[in-house]
C-alpha positions as CSV (number, residue, x, y, z in Angstrom):
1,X,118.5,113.2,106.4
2,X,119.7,109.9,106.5
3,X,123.9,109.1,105.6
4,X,122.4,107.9,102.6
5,X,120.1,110.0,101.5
6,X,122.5,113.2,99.8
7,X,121.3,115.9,97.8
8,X,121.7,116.6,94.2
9,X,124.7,119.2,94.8
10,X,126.1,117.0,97.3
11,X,126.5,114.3,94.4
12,X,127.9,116.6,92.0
13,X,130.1,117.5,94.2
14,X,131.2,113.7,95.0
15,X,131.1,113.2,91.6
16,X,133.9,115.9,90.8
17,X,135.9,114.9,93.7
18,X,135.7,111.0,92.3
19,X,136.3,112.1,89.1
20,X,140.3,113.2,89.6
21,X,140.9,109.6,90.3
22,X,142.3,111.6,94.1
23,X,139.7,111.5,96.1
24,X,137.3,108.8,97.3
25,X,134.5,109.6,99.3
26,X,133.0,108.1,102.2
27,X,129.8,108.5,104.0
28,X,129.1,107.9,107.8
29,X,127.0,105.2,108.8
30,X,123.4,105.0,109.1
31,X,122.2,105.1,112.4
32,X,118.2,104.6,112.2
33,X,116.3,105.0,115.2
34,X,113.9,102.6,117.1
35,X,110.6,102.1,115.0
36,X,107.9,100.8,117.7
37,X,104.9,98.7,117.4
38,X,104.1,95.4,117.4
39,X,105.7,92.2,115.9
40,X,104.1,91.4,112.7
41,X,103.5,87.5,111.6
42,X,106.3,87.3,109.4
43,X,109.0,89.2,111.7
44,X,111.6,87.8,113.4
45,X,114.4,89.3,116.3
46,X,117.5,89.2,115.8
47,X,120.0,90.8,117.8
48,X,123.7,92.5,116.7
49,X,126.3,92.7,119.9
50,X,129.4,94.0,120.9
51,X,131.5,93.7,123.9
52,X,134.4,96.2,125.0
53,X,137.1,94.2,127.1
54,X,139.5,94.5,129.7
55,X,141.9,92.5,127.8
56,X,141.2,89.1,125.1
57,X,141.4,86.3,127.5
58,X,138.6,84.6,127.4
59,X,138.7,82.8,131.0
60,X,140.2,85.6,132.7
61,X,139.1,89.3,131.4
62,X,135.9,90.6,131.9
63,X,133.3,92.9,129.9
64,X,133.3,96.4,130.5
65,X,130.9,97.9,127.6
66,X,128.3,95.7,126.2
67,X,126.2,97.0,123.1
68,X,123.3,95.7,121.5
69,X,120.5,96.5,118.5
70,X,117.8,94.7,118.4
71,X,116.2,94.3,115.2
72,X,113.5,92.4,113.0
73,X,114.0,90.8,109.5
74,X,111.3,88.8,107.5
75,X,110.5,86.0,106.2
76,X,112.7,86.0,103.0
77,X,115.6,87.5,105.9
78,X,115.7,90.5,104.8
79,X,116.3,93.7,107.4
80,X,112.9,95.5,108.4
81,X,113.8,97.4,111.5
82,X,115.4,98.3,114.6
83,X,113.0,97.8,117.6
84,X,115.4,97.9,120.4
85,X,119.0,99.4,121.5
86,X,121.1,98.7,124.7
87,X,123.9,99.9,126.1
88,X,126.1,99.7,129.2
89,X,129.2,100.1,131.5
90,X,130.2,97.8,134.0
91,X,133.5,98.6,136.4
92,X,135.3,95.6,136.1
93,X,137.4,94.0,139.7
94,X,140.5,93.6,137.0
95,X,142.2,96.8,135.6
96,X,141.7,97.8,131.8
97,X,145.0,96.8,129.5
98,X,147.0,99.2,127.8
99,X,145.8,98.2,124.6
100,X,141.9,97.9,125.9
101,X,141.9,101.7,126.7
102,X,144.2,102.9,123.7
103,X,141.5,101.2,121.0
104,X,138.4,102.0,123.0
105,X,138.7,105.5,124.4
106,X,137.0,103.7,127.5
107,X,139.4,104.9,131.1
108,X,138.7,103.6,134.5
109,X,137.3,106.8,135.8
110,X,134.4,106.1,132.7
111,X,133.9,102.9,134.9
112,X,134.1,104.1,138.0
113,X,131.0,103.0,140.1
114,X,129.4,101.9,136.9
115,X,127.0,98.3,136.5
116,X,125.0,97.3,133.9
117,X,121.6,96.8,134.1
118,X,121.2,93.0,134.2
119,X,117.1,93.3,133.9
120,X,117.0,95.6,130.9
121,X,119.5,93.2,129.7
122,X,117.8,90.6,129.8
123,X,114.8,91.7,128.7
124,X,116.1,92.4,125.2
125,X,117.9,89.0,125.0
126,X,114.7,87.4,125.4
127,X,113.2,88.8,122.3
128,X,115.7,87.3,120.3
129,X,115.3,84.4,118.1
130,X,119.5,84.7,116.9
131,X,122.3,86.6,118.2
132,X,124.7,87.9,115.9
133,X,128.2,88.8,116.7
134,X,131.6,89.8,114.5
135,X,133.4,87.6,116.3
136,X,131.5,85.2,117.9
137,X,133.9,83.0,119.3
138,X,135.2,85.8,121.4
139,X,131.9,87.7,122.6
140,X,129.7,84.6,122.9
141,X,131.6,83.2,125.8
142,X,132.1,87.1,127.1
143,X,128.4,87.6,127.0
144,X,127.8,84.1,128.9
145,X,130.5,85.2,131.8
146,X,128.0,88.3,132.1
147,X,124.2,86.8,131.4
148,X,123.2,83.2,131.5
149,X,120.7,84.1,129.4
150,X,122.9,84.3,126.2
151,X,123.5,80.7,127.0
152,X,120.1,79.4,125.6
153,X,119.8,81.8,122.2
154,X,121.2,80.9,119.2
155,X,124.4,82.4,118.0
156,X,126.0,83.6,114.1
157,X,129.6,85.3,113.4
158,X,129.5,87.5,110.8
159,X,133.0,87.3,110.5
160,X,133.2,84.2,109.7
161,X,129.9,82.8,108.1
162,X,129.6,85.4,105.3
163,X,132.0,84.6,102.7
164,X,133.5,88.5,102.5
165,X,136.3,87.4,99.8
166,X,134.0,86.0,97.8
167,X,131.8,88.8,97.2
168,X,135.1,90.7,96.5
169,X,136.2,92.7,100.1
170,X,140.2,92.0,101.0
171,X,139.3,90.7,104.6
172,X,136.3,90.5,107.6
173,X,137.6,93.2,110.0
174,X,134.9,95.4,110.5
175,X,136.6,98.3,109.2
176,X,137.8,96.6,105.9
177,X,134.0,95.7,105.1
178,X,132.8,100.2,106.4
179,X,135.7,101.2,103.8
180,X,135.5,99.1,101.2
181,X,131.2,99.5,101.6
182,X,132.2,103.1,101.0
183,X,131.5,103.7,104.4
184,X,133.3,105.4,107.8
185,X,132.1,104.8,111.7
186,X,133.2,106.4,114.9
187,X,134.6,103.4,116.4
188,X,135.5,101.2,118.6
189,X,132.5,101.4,121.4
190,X,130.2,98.9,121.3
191,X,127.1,100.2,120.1
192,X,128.5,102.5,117.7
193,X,130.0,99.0,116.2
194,X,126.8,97.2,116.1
195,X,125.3,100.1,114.2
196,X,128.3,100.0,112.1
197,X,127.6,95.7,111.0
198,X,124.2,96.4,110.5
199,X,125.3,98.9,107.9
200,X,127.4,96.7,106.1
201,X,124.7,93.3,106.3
202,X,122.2,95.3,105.0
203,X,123.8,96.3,102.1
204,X,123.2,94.5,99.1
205,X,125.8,92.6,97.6
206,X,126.1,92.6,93.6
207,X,128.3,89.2,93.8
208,X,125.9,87.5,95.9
209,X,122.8,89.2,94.5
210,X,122.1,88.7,98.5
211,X,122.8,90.8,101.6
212,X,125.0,89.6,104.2
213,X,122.7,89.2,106.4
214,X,120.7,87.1,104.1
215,X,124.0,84.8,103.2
216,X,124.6,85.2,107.4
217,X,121.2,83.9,108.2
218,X,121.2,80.6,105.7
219,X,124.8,80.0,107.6
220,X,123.2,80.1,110.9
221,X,120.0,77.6,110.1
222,X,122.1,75.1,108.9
223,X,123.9,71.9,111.2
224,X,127.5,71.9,110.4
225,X,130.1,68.7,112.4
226,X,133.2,69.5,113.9
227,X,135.8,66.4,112.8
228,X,138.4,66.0,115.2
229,X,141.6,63.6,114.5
230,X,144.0,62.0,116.7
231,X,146.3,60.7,114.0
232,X,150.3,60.2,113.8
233,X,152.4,63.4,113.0
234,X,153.8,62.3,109.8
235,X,150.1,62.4,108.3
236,X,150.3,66.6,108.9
237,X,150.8,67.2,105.4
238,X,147.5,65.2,104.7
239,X,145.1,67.1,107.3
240,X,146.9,70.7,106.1
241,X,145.6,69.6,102.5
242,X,142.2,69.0,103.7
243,X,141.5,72.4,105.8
244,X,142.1,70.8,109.6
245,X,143.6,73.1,111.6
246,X,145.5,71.7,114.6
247,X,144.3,71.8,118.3
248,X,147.0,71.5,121.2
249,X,144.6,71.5,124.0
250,X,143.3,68.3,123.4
251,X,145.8,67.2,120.4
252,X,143.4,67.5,117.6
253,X,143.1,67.9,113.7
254,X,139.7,69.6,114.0
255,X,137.7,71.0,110.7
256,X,134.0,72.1,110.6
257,X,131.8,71.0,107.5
258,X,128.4,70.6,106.3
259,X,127.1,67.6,108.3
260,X,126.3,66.0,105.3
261,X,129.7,66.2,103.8
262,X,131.2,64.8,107.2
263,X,130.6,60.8,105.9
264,X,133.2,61.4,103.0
265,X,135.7,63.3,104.9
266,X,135.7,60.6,107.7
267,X,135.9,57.5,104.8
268,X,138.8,59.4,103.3
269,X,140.5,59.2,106.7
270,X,139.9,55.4,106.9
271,X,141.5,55.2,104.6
272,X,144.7,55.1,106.1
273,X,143.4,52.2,108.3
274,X,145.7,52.8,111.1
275,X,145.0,52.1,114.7
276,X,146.5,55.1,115.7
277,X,144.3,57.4,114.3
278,X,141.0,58.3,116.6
279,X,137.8,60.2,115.0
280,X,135.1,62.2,116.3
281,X,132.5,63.7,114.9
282,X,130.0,66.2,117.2
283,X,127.0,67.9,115.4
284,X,126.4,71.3,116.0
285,X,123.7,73.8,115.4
286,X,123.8,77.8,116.1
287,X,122.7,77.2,119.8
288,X,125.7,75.9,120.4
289,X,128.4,77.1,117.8
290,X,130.8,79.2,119.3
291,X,130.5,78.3,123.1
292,X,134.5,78.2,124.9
293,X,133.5,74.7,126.2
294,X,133.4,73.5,121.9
C-alpha cells in the first residue's frame, strides 16, 4: 500500500485525531519503485540528486554519498515515473566534519574502502535531459568535482526557482516543504532526500493550480541575465531597493532577471550617468546556471 493510499478506518481514525485541534498527522513519503520499459514519444528524463559532504566548502570538501532518481515527466511536465535510482559511497582523502556526520548518520568506517561506481554513474546522467537539485548552487559544482559528465546537462534548483512562499509554505528547506505537505522522511542520506523532493514536486499545489515541478520546469526553460554593477558606495541604498545583492569577490552589485527585463534595469542605472559605475550583463540558460565559475 502506498503512504498515500490509507484505509477507511485509518482515516477515521486521522480524522478523530485531527479533530481535537491536538494532533496533526503525518504520513511517510512515497517511495515508488522503478517502472521499466521503454521511453515513450512524449517522455522526457529528468533527474533529482543529492550529495552528502564532508563539509560545505565548495573548493575544498569532497562528496561522500551521492543519490540520484531518475524519472520521466511529459509533455505538459507533469511526473510519469521513476525509471532509474542510484546510489553510492565514496571514502573521501579529507576526514568527515563534525557536523557532516552528526546530520548524516554517515561515519568513516561506512566509507572505509568505499568508491562509487563512476560507469553506472554515468550511465544514468546520460539519460537526462535536466538535473534537478535543492540546492543547486551547492551540489552542481559537487557533482562536477566528481563526474564531468554533469558539466554538459542542464541544471534547476528547487529551492530557489519554485516560488514556495507564494503558494503559502514559511520557507524552501526541504523539511519545511515534507511538514507543511503533511508529510515526514527519514532523512538526511541522499537518496532517501531525492525521494523526499519528488514527493513534495509532485504534489499539486491549490495556489498555483500547478505542481512544483511544473512551476520548476517553466523556471528552468527560460534565459534569465545576471547584472553585475561596479558603482560608488553611496549608491548602496539604490541597488538594496532594486534586489542586487552585493559580491566581494569581484566587488559587484549582481541581481538575476528575466533577460527581457534586463534593458530597463540597466537604463535605470544610466541613469545616474556616472563614469564610475561599470555594467555587465551575461545571459544564462539552465546549462549553465549554477556552475562555481558564475
Amino acid at each position: 500500500m502506498s503512504a498515500r493510499e490509507i484505509t477507511a478506518e485509518q482515516q477515521q481514525m486521522i480524522d478523530r485525531l485531527e479533530a481535537t485541534g491536538a494532533f496533526r498527522v503525518l504520513r511517510a513519503i512515497d517511495t515508488p519503485g522503478i517502472a521499466p520499459g521503454a521511453l515513450k514519444p512524449n517522455e522526457r528524463v529528468a533527474l533529482i540528486v543529492d550529495t552528502e559532504t564532508t563539509g560545505l566548502d565548495l573548493r575544498d570538501d569532497e562528496v561522500v554519498e551521492v543519490g540520484i532518481l531518475a524519472f520521466t515527466y511529459d509533455e505538459v511536465d507533469r511526473f510519469h515515473r521513476v525509471i532509474g535510482m542510484f546510489e553510492g559511497l565514496q571514502e573521501p582523502d579529507n576526514p568527515l566534519s563534525a557536523d557532516a556526520m552528526n546530520i548524516t548518520g554517515i561515519t568513516p568506517d561506512m566509507l572505509k574502502g568505499k568508491a562509487i561506481d563512476r560507469v553506472a554513474l554515468e550511465q544514468i546522467i546520460n539519460k537526462a535531459n535536466l538535473i534537478i537539485a535543492h540546492n543547486a548552487a551547492f551540489d552542481r559544482p559537487m557533482c562536477e568535482k566528481l563526474c564531468q559528465a554533469f558539466a554538459d546537462k542542464a541544471w534547476a534548483c528547487s529551492a530557489t526557482e519554485v516560488p514556495w512562499r507564494r503558494l503559502g509554505f514559511e520557507g524552501a528547506k526541504l523539511g519545511y516543504l515534507l511538514y507543511q505537505s503533511g508529510l515526514f522522511h527519514r532523512g538526511h542520506r541522499a537518496l532517501e532526500d531525492c525521494y523526499a523532493l519528488l514527493n513534495v514536486l509532485t504534489l499539486p499545489q491549490k495556489v498555483a493550480d500547478k505542481s512544483g515541478l511544473q512551476l520548476l520546469l517553466s523556471s528552468a526553460r527560460q534565459t534569465t541575465a545576471i547584472v553585475e554593477v561596479a558603482a560608488p558606495y553611496e549608491l548602496r541604498a539604490f541597488f538594496k531597493s532594486k534586489g542586487f545583492r552585493w559580491r566581494s569577490e569581484p566587488r559587484r552589485w549582481v541581481k538575476e532577471v528575466v533577460e527581457t527585463d534586463a534593458g530597463a534595469i540597466v537604463s535605470e542605472i544610466n541613469d545616474f550617468r556616472s563614469s564610475e559605475i561599470h555594467v555587465q550583463v551575461k545571459s544564462r540558460t539552465a546549462f549553465d546556471r549554477y556552475k562555481l565559475s558564475n
